[in-house]
Structures are given as C-alpha cells and as structure tokens.
N, C-alpha and C positions, 0 to 999 in steps of 0.2 A: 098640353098645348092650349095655349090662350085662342087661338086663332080659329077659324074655321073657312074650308075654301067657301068662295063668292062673297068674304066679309071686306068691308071699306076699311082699307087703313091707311095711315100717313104715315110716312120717316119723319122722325123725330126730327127737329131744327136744331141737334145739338153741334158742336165745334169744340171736341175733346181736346184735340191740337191747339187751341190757343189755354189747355191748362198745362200745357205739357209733353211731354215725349208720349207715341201712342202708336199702335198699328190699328189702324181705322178697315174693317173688310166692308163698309159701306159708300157706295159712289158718290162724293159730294154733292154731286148734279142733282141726286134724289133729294136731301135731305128739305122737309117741309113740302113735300109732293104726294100725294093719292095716289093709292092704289087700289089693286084688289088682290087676295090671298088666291093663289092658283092651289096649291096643297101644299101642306107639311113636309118636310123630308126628312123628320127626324131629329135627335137631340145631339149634340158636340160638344165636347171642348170650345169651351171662349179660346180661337185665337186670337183675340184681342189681348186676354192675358197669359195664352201660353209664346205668343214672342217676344214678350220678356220675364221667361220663366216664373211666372206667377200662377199660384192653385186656379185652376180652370175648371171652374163647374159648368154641367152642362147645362146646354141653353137651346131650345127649339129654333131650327132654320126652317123658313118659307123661300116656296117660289111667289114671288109676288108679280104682278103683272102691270104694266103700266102703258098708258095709250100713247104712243109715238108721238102724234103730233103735236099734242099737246108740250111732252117733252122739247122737243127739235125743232116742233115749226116749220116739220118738213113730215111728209109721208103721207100716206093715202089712210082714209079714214079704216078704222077694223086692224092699222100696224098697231104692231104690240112690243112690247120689250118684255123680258121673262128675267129677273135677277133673284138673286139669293141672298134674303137677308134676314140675320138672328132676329130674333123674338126685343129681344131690349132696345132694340131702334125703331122699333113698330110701335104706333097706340093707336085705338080706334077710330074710327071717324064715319060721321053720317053719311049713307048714301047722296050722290047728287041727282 
C-alpha cells in the first residue's frame, strides 16, 4: 500500500474515455479533487481490466474521504462523502 490513512491525495485528472472504450470505477465529479485516505481495504482485481476480460493485477483500494461542501456547494461544514477508489487514480498531494 502506497497510502496511509490521514494522507492528502488527489484523483488523478485523467479521461480514459476519450482514449477509448473503458469501464471507469472512479466518479468523474472527483477527478482532480483532494482528499484524504480514510484506510485501506485491501488489494483487487482491476475491474477496470477485468470488464473487458483483460489479466487483472491486483491494485490497492482506499476509502478516501472528501469534504461535501466543497464538492456540492451545499452542506453544513464536518459533511463528508466516503468513496472507494484504486490506488492508480490516486497521487499525493500537500496538506492545505
């Protein structure tokens, strides 16, 4: 595991979809957004390349955490959103 919980990360600003066919398991709304690592839950299968039957090596998933408001522009300050995202959409980023 690259991660560690209460570490500052960003979703990658990537857009796989415009290279091609893809099963994407990350929310577009995230991508190029901070977070922070709630804990690890362990290693998987990429289903990114097992729905198109492609060798799936495994890849660390976090629960990453992310402040509502900032998201939505709506919600009382301490809301949080909690999603699960692989390790290879994640890369560090400075505390704010």
């Amino acid at each position: 595991m690259t991660f560690q919980p209460g570490q500052p990360v960003r979703v990658k600003r990537d857009f796989p979809e415009l290279r091609g066919p893809c099963h994407i398991r990350t929310p577009h709304y995230l991508r190029g957004l901070g977070g922070t690592i709630e804990r690890p839950l362990g290693s998987f299968a990429n289903p990114e390349d097992l729905a198109y039957s492609r060798p799936a090596a495994k890849v660390p998933l976090y629960h990453v955490r992310f402040d509502q408001p900032a998201l939505f522009n709506e919600g009382a300050k301490g809301d949080t959103l909690l999603v699960e995202i692989f390790e290879h959409w994640l890369e560090p980023r400075e505390a704010n």
